[in-house]
C-alpha positions in Angstrom: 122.2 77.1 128.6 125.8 77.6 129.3 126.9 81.0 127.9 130.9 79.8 128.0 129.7 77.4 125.2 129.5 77.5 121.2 127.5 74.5 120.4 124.7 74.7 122.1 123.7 77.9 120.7 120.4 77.6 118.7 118.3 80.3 116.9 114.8 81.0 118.0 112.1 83.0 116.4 109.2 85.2 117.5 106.6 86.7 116.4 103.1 88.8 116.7 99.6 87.8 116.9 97.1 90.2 116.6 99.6 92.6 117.7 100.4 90.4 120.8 104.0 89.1 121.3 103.5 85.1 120.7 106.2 82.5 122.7 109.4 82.0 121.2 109.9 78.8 119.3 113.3 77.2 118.7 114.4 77.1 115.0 117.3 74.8 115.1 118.4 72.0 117.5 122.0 70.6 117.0 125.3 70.3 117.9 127.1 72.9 115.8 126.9 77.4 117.0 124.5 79.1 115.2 124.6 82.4 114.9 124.4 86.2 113.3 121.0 85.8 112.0 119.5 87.8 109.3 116.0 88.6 108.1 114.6 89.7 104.6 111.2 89.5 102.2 112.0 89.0 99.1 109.0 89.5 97.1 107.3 89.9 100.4 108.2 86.0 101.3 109.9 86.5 105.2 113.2 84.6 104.9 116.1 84.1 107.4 120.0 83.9 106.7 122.4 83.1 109.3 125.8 81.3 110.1 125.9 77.8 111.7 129.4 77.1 112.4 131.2 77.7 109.7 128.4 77.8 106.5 126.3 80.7 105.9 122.1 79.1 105.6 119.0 80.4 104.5 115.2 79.4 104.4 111.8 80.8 104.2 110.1 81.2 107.7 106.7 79.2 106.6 108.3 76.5 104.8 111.5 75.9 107.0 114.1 74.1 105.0 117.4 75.0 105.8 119.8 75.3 102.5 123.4 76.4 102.3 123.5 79.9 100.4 126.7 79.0 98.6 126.8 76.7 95.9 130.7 76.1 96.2 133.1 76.6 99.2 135.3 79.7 98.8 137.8 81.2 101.3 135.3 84.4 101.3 132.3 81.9 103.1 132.6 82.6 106.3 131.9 86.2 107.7 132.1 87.2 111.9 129.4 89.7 111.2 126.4 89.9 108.9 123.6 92.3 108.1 121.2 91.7 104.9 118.9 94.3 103.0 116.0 93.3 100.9 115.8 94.5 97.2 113.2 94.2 94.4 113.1 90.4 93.4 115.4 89.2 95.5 117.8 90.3 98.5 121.4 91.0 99.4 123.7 90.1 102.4 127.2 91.9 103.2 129.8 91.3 105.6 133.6 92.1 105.8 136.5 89.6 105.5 140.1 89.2 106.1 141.9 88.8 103.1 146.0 88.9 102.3 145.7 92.3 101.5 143.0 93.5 104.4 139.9 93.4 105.4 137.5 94.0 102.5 133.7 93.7 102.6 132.4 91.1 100.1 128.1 90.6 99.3 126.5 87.9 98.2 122.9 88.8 95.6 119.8 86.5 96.0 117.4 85.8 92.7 113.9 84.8 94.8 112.9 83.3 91.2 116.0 81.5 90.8 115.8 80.7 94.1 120.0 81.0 94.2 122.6 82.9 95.8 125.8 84.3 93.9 129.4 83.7 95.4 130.7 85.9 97.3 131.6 89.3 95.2 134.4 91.8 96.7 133.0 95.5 96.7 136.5 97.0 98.2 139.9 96.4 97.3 142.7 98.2 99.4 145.0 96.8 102.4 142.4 99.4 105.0 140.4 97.9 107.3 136.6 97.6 106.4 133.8 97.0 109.4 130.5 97.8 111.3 128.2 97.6 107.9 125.1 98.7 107.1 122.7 98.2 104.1 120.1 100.1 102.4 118.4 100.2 98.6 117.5 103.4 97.3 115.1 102.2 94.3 118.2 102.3 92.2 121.6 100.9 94.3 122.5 98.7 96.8 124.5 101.5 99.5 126.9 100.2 101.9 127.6 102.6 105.0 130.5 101.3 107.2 133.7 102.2 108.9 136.9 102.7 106.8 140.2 102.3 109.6 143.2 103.1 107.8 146.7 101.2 108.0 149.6 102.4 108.8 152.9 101.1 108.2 155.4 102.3 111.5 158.9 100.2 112.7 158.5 98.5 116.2 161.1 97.2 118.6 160.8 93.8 119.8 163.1 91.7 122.5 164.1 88.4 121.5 166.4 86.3 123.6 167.2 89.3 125.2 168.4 91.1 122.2 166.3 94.3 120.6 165.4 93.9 116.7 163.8 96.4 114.6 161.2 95.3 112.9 159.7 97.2 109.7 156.6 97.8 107.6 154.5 96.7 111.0 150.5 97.4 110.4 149.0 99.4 113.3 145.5 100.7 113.2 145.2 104.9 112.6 141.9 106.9 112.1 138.5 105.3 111.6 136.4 107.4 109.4 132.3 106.9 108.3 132.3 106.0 104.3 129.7 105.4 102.1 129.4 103.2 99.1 126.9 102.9 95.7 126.8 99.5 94.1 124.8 99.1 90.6 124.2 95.6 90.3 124.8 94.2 86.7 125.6 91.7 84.3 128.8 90.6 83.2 129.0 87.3 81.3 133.1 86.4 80.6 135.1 84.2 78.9 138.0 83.2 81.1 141.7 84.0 79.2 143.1 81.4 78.1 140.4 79.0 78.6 139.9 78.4 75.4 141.7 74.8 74.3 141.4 72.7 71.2 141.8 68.8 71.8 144.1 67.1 70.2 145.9 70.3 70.9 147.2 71.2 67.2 144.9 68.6 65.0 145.8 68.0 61.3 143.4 68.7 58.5 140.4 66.5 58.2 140.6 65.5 62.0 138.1 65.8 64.8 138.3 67.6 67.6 137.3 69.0 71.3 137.0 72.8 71.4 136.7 74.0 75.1 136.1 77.6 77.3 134.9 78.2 80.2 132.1 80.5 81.1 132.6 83.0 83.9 129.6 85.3 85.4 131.6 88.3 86.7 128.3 90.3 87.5 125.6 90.3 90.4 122.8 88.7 88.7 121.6 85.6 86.6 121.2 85.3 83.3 120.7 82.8 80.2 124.3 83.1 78.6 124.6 82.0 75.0 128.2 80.6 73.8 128.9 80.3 70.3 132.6 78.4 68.9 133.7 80.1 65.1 136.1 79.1 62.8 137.5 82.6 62.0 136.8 85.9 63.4 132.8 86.6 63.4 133.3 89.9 62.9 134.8 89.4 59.2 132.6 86.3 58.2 133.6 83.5 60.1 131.9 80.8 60.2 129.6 79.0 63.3 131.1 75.6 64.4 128.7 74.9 67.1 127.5 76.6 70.6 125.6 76.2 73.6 123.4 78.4 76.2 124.1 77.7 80.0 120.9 78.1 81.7 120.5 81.2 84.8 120.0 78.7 87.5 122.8 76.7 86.2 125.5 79.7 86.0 125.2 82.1 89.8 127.5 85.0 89.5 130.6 84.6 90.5 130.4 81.2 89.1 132.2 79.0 86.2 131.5 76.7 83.6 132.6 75.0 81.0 131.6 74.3 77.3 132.7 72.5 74.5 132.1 71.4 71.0 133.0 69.5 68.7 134.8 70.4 65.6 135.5 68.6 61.8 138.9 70.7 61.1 138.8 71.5 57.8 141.0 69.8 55.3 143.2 72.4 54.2 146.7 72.8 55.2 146.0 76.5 56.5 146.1 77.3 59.7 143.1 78.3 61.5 141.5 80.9 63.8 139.3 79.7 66.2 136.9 82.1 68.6 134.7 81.8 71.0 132.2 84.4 72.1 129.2 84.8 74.7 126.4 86.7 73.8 127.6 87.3 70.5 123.6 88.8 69.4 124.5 91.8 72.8 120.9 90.6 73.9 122.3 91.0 77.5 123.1 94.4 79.2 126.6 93.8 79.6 128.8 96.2 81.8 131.5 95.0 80.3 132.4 93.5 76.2 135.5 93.6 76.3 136.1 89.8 77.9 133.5 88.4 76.0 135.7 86.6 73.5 138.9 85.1 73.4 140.5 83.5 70.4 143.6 80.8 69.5 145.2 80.0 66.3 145.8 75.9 65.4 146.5 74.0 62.4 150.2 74.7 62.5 153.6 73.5 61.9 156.0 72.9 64.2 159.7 73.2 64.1 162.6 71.9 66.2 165.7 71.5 66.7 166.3 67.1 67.0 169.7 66.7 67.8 172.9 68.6 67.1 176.3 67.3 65.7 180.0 68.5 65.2 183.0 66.6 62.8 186.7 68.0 62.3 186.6 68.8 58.2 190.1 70.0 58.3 192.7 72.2 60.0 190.5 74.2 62.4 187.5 73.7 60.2 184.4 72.2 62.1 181.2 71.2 60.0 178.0 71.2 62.3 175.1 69.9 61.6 171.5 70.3 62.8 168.4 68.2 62.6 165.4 70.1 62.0 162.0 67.9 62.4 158.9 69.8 61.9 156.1 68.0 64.5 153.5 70.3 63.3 150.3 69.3 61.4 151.2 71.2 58.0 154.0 72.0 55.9 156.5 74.8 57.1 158.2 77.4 54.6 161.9 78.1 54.1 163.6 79.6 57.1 166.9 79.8 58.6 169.4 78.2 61.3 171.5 81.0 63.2 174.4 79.4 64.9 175.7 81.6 68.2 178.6 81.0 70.7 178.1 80.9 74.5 174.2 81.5 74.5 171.0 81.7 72.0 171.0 85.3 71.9 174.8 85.2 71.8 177.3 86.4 68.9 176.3 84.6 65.4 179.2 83.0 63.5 177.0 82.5 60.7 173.8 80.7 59.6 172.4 78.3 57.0 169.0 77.9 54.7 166.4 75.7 55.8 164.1 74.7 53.1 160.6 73.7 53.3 159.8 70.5 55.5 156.3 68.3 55.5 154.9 67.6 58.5 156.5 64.8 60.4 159.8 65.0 58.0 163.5 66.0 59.2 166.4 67.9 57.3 170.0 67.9 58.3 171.1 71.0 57.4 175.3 72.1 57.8 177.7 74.7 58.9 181.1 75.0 58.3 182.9 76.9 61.6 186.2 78.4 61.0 187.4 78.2 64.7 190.8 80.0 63.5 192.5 81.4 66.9 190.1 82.7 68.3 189.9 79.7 70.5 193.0 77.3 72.3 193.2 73.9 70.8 191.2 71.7 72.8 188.9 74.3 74.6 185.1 73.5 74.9 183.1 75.8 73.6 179.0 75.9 74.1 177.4 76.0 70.2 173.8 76.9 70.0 171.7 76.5 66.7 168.5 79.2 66.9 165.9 77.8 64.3 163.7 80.4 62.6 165.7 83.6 64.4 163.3 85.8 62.7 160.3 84.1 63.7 159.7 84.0 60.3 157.3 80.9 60.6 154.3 80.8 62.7 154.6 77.8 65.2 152.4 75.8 67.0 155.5 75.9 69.6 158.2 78.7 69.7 160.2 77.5 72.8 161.4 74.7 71.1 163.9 75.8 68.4 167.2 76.1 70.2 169.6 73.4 70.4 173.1 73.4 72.5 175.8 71.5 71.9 179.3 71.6 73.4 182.3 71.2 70.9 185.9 71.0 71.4 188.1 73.3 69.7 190.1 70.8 67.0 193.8 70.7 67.4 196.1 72.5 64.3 198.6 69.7 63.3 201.2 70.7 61.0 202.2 68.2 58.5 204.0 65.6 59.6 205.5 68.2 62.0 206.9 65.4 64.2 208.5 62.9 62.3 211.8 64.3 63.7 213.5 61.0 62.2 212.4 62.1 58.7 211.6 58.3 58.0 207.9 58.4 56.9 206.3 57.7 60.2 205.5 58.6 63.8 206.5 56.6 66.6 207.8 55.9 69.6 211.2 57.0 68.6 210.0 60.0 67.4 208.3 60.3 71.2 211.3 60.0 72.6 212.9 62.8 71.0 210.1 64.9 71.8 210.7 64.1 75.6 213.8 64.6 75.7 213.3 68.1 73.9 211.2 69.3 76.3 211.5 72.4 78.2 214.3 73.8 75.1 213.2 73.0 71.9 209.4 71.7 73.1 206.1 72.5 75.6 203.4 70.7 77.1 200.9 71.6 74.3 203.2 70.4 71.9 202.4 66.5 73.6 198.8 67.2 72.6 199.8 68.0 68.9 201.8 64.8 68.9 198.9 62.6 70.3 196.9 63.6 67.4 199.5 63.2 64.9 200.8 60.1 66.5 201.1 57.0 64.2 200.9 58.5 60.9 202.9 56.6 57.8 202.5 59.0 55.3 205.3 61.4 56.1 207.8 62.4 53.3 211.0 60.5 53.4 214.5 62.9 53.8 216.9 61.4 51.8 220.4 61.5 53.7 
């Protein structure tokens, strides 16, 4: 063959006979590079694992049937360099990869009664650079000999376009020393956070829904994992809605799934706690409880702010008004509206009660703003309405309760201030004078006091 080439690179096996060296036979014939191979006994069965192009495969010698070793595709599949140990029951296979953060070594566990591989699971985690591995089982742990090369972090000086730049932070290889590493392997069923959904997402009393989790094996090995769904914390008597066992073979580690049940929601208007938990009997020797269960609370109301309004009451006086719907499932309790200039967390002019709403209803409740002079007659100012400031009210939804309105600073007419002619009424005349006044006796703000007060009939009448 042509050594310059990649695809025509084939595996080949051989063995003893006797104790006599048999011919070599060819193992695989195709068009792709195969490469780094592997062998191992699991439960004294001789198996090979190798890479062909860009898959990692495995198969029994006697029985040869290549299969891919990894269930799903990950960006951890494909290693340049591979060694493999045999352990009771099954095997293991390490090899180092180039992450974002460095070069980390990653193993994959095989269950020879399972007949399954896990996904790849990282044993380093640092920037350094991981390589030349070697494996071994000590009755107890999988140990990992291998070369640590630490990074360094130095500036360099490049030319570009004929200019020098600096550059920073620039990795550069620095001592290589010989480490050692002890891996138990384990189990460690999980519940992903913040799996856990509820379908409709905030159901009303009496409906039917879709509870949903999923199902993480964070350990090395396979196991039977039994899921139960509770209305209410099982710890202080809640109550089984359903639950579901995903099967070893089903479930490698490093592997998700997801489960769901269904659920009659009860027909109280209380809200609910719903959890979810795996091996809630501790049948399995778990490394780790703590993410075994994760929790959410439904049945709840809703408030927010729908629409925001402003009206001239008098003088400076400004009434606003707010629309409060509650979208929830159940009835809300009193609360309050905080009304704030410039921003929500800004300075509160005041607030107003909001009294209990049913689901699906809407109150208007008001505010009257005494703009005084704090403002210039027709300045815009931003109003913002904060529903339930002190979060008095658990909501299904607590982004929703701001509403922003921009209101115009009402102009202060005095009464009747320009009927100059003293006839009852403001005209054009009345303009006139005004114009011709200007710059002595009148400004330019007083033009937008006369707009507003223009064409008014109920002034007094002088009498000559």
């Amino acid at each position: 063959g042509n050594l310059d080439t990649a695809e025509d690179r084939e595996l080949y096996g051989i063995s003893t006979l006797n104790g006599v060296w048999q011919a070599a036979s060819r193992l695989t014939d195709d068009s792709v590079e195969d490469g780094l191979p592997c062998l191992l006994a699991p439960n004294g069965t001789a198996m090979c694992v190798w890479k062909k192009e860009d898959r990692l495969m495995y198969t029994t010698l006697s029985d040869w049937n290549p299969q891919e070793v990894f269930a799903e595709q990950t960006d951890k599949n494909e290693p340049q360099t591979l060694v493999a140990q045999t352990m009771p029951g099954g095997a293991a296979i390490a090899y180092s990869v180039q992450g974002p953060r460095g070069m980390d070594i990653f193993a994959a566990f095989y269950d020879r009664a399972l007949d399954r591989w896990s996904l790849p699971r990282q044993m380093t985690f640092d920037e350094h650079a991981e390589s030349a591995l070697s494996l071994a089982f000590d009755g107890a742990d999988l140990v990992i000999a291998y070369v640590k090369t630490l990074i360094e972090r130095t500036t360099k000086e490049v030319e570009i376009n004929g200019e020098t730049c600096q550059i920073d932070n620039v990795p550069q290889p620095g001592r290589a020393d010989l480490y050692l590493l002890r891996h138990s392997l384990g189990y460690d069923p999980a519940l992903v956070p913040g799996s856990l959904s509820c379908l409709p997402v905030n159901p009303a009393p009496g409906d039917t829904a879709t509870l949903k989790a999923t199902v993480e094996n964070r350990g090395d090995l396979a196991c039977d994992i039994h899921v139960v769904f509770y209305d209410g914390d099982p710890g202080q008597g809640g109550t089984s809605i359903g639950e579901e066992t995903i099967a070893a073979d089903v479930l490698v580690p490093g592997g998700k799934r997801e489960v769901s049940v269904l659920w009659r929601v009860p027909s109280v208007e209380v809200a609910q706690n719903i959890f979810v938990v795996v091996d809630p009997e501790g049948e399995i020797e778990d490394r780790d409880r703590s993410n075994n269960v994760v929790s959410i609370r439904t049945l709840l109301p809703d408030l927010v702010i729908d629409g925001l309004s402003e009206s001239v009451i008098l003088g400076t006086t400004v009434l606003l008004t707010a629309k409060v719907h509650n979208a929830g499932v159940v009835a809300t309790g009193g609360t309050e509206v905080a009304w704030r200039l410039d921003s929500e967390n800004g300075p509160e002019i005041g607030r107003c009660g909001v009294a209990p709403i049913l689901p699906g209803a809407t109150r208007e409740v008001a505010f009257q703003w005494n703009v005084g002079s704090s403002y210039a007659p027709g300045q815009v100012v931003n109003i913002y309405a904060v529903l339930d400031p002190g979060q008095i009210i658990e909501e299904f939804d607590e982004k929703n309760n701001v509403g922003e309105k921009a209101v115009q600073v009402p102009f202060l007419v005095p009464s009747c201030r320009f009927d100059m002619e003293k006839d009852g009424d403001t005209d054009g005349e009345d303009l006139a004078q005004l114009i011709k006044g200007l710059g002595t006796h009148y400004g330019g703000t007083d033009i937008q006091f006369f707009a507003a007060e223009f064409g008014r009939e109920d002034c007094p009448v002088s009498n000559p």
